[in-house]
ZAMARGU-4260 file (C-alpha; in steps of 0.2 Angstrom, whole numbers, plus 5000, padded with zeros to 4 digits):
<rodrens>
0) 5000/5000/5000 | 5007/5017/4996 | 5010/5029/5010 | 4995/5040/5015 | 4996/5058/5017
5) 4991/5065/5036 | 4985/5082/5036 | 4981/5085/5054 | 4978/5075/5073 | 4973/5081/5088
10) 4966/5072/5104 | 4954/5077/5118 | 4962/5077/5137 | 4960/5062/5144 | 4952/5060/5161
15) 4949/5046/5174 | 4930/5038/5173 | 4920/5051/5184 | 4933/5068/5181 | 4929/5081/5172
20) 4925/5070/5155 | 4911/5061/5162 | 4895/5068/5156 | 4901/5067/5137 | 4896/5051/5126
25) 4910/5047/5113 | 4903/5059/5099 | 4902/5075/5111 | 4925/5068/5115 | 4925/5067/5098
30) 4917/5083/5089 | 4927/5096/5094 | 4940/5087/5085 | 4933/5085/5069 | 4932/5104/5069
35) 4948/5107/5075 | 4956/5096/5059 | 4946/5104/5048 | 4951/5121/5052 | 4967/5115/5053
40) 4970/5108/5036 | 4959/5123/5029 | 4944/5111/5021 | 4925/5111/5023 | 4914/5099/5031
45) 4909/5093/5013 | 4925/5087/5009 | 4926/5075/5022 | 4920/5057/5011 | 4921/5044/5026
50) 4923/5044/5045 | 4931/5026/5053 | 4928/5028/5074 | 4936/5016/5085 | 4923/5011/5099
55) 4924/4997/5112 | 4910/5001/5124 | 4898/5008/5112 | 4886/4991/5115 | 4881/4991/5098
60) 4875/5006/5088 | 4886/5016/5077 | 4894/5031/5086 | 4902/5035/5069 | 4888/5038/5062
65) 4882/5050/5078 | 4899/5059/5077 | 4899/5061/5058 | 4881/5070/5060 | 4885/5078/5078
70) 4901/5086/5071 | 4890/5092/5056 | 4899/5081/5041 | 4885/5079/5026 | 4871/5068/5029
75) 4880/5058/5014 | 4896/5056/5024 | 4895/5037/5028 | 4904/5033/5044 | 4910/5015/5049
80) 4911/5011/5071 | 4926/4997/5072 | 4927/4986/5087 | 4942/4977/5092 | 4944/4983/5109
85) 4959/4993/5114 | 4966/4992/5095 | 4950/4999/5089 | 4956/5018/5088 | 4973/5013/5078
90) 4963/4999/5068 | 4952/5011/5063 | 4965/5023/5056 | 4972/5006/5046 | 4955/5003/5040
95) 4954/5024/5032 | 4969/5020/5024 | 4963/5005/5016 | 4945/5015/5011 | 4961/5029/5002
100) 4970/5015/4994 | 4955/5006/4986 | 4948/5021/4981 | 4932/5022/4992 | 4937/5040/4998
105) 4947/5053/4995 | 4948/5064/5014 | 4945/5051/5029 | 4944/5054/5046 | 4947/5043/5059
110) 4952/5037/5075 | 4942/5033/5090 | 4931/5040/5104 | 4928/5032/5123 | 4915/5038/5136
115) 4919/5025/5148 | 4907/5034/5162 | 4896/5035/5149 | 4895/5018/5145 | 4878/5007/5144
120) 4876/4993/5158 | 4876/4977/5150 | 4869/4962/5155 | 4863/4944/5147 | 4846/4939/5146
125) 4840/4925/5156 | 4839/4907/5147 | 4821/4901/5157 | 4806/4911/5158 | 4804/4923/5171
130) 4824/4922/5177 | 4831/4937/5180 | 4846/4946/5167 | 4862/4942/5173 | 4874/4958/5174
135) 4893/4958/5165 | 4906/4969/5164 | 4917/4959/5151 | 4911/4952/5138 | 4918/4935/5130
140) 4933/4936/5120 | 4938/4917/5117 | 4926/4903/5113 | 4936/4892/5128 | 4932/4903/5148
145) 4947/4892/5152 | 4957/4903/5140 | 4947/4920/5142 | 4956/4927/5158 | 4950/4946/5165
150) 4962/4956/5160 | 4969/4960/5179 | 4969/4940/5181 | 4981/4939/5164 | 4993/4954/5170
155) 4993/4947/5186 | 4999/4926/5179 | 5012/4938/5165 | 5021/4945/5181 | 5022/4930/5191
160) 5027/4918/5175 | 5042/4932/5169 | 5047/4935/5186 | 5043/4956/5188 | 5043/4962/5203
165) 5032/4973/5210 | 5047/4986/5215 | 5050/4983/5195 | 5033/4987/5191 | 5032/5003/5205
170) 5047/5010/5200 | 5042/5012/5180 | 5023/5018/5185 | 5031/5031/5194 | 5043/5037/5177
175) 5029/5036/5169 | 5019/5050/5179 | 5035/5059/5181 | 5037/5060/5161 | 5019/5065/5161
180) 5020/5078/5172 | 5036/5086/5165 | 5026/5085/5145 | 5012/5095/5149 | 5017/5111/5142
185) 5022/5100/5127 | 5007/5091/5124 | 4996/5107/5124 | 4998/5111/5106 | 4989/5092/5101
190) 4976/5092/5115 | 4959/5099/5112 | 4955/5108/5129 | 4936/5100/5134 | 4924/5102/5150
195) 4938/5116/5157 | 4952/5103/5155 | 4967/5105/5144 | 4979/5092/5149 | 4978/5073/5155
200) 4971/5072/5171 | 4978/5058/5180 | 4996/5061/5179 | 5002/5066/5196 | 5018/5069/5208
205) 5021/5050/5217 | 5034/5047/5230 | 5044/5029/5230 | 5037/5029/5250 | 5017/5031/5245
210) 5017/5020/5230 | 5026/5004/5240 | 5012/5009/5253 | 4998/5006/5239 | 4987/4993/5239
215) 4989/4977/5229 | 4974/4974/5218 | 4984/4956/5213 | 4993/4944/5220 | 5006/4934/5214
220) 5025/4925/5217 | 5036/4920/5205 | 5043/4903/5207 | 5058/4909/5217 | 5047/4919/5229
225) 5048/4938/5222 | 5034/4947/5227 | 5027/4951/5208 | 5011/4957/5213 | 5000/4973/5207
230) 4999/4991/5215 | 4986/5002/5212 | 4998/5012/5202 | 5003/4999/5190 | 4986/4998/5181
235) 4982/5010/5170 | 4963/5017/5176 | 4948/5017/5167 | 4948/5035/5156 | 4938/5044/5146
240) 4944/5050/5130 | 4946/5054/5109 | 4959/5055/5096 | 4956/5059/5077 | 4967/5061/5065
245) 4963/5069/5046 | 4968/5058/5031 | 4969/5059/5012 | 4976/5053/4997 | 4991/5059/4987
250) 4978/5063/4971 | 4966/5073/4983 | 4983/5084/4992 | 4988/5089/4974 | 4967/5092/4970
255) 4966/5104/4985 | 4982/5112/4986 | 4985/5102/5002 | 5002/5101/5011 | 5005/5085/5021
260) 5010/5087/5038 | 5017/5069/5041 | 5013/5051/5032 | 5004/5034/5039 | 5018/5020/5031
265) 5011/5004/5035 | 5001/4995/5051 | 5004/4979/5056 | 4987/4969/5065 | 4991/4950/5073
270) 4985/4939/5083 | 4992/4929/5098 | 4989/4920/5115 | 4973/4924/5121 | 4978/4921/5139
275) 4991/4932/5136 | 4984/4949/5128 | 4997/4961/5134 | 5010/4953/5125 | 5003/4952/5110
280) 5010/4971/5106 | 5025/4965/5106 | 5020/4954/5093 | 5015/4968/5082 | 5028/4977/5084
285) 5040/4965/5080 | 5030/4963/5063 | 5031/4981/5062 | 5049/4981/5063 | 5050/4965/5049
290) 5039/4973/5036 | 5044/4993/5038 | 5064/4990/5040 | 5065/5001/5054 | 5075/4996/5069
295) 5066/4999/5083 | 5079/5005/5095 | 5083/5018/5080 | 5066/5026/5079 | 5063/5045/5084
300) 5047/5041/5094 | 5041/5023/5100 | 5022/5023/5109 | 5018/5008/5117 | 4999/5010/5127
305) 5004/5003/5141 | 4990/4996/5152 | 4999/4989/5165 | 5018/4992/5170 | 5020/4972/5168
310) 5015/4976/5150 | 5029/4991/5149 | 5043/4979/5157 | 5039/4966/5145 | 5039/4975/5131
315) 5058/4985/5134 | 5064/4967/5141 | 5060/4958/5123 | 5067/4973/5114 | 5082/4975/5124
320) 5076/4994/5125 | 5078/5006/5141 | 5062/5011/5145 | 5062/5029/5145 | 5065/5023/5124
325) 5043/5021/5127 | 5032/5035/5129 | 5042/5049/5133 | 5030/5058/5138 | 5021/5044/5150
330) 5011/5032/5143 | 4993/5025/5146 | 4999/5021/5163 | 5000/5038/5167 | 4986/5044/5156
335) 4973/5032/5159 | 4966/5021/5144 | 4951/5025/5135 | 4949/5007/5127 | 4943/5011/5109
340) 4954/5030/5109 | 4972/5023/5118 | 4977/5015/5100 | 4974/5033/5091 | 4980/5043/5107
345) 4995/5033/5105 | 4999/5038/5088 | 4993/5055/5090 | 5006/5056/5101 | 5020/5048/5090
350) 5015/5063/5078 | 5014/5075/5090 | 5031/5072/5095 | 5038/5071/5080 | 5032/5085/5071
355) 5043/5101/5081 | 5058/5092/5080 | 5056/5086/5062 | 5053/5105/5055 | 5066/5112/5066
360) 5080/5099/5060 | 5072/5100/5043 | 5074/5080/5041 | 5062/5067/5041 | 5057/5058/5058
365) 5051/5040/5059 | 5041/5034/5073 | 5028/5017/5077 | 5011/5018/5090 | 5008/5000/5097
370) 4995/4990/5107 | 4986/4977/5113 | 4968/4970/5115 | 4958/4957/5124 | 4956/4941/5115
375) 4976/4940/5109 | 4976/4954/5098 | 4991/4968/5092 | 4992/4981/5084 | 5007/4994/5077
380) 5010/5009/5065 | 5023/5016/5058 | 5023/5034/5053 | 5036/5048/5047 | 5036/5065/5049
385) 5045/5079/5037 | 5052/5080/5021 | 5045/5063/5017
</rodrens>
């Protein structure tokens, strides 16, 4: 597939279920976005031909569709919702790009929305007559329960099975919310303030002393005895959330005197372990690395949606990478993870990182967003930024 041009991105805040976010459903998050783009890449709502929205929580509907109209696209602007959980937001951006190369559209936008606190209750109907619904908060991801673990529960067995330690675990959650702190200022210029709030919520000022007094929300041992359980602090928290980003194709920049701001290369989708989600990233982003050529300890920015800090450790220990080479600016750990947005978020921020550097060194930057979803799913791509 040829490389697609990207004329804009931006992202909403992102704010811990029950902040300041909590009230919105995931076309209010989303919205303001789609005007922001727009007014960045200079184009009316008309030229807009598709919208792709990531969505994990959504229960059914199409919250493309009530974004396309809530954000006042053409009632002829079709709009796609993609669910596959946390890679939904970064698929949905790989399935714009396949609309471009096909030649289904011209101008896409896409990316995804979360209103966790928002989110409908869900429950299963009752087999016999007059049994009551049964409540759920996961759905099923496997065909096999033996092999379908809540997604604490497979954390929890990854730590204990590659031996990280829960001082391991403390010590990268708390770089992650000291990197998110310290790019606040920087993240301003891709954030779309919302409710009152222009930055990520959740990132705060942690001491080594409170965090090892943190509660464990799981349990577990390696085979030596290491204490590999999980602080609070080591899971990323529920979030509300949205990240879009405006793309078109090479025919449609030169139609509309349109200059490129950076360019999607190539994605990567795979599947793996079901019982073993979180490293299924890692996955993806070695079939990142196989089909794009680039190292990835040679990238200008490498985002990894880190749900958990075992995820993080794992990651940087199969790569042989130091982890501040991940999310440089704190990752989902310290941001929080809107399921169906944490893919495009992640990418948004790749982009966002690249784009200063690349104009003020006037050279083309390279960077890869990766993540993983319930069920044994990754997902990874590779973008540059520049003179490209």
């Amino acid at each position: 597939m040829n490389a697609m041009p990207i004329l804009a991105w931006a992202r909403t805040p992102v704010a811990p279920v029950g902040g300041a976010l909590a009230a919105c459903a995931p076309h209010e998050l989303a919205a303001p976005l789609v005007a922001r783009l727009l007014a960045d890449a200079g184009l009316p709502a008309g030229a807009v031909d598709a919208v792709v929205l990531g969505n994990a929580l959504g229960a059914g509907g199409n919250p493309a569709r009530v974004l396309a109209l809530a954000a006042g696209l053409p009632e002829r602007t079709p709009a796609i919702t993609l669910d596959s959980q946390c890679c939904a937001g970064l698929d949905a951006i790989t399935h714009a790009c396949g609309l471009l190369a096909l030649g289904q559209a011209q101008v896409v936008l896409a990316g995804g929305a979360e209103g966790w606190s928002r989110a409908p209750l869900r429950m299963r109907r009752p087999l016999q007559a007059g049994a009551l619904p049964v409540p759920y908060e996961q759905p099923a991801f496997t065909p096999w329960p033996a092999r379908d673990p809540d997604m604490l529960q497979a954390a929890h067995d990854g730590a204990r099975r590659l031996g990280l330690s829960r001082s391991a675990q403390d010590a990268y959650a708390l770089a992650s919310h000291a990197r998110g702190l310290a790019a606040r200022a920087e993240m301003a210029a891709e954030i779309v303030p919302l409710r009152g709030l222009a930055y990520d919520a959740y990132p705060r000022t942690l001491s080594a002393a409170r965090v090892a007094r943190m509660p464990a929300v799981a349990g577990a041992s390696a085979a030596d005895g290491t204490d590999c359980s999980l602080s609070t602090v080591a899971v990323s928290p529920r979030a509300d959330g949205a990240a879009l980003l405006l793309l078109a194709t090479p025919a449609a920049c030169k139609r509309l005197g349109l200059s490129p701001r950076a360019h999607w290369r190539g994605a990567a989708s795979v599947g793996g372990a079901p019982e073993s989600p979180m490293l299924c990233a890692v996955d993806a982003a070695r079939a990142a690395q196989e089909r794009s050529g680039w190292r990835l300890d040679a990238l200008d920015a490498l985002e990894l949606h880190d749900a958990f800090a075992v995820q993080g450790l794992a990651f940087c220990r199969a790569f042989s990478l130091p982890h501040e080479a991940i999310n440089r600016g704190g990752g989902g750990l310290a941001r929080g993870h809107p399921i169906g947005a944490s893919g495009a978020i992640a990418l948004v921020r790749v982009l966002a990182q690249l784009d200063g550097r690349a104009r003020a060194q006037a050279r083309t930057l390279r960077g890869v967003a990766c993540i993983a979803g319930a069920g044994g799913l990754g997902t990874a791509a590779w973008v540059e930024v520049g003179a490209c």
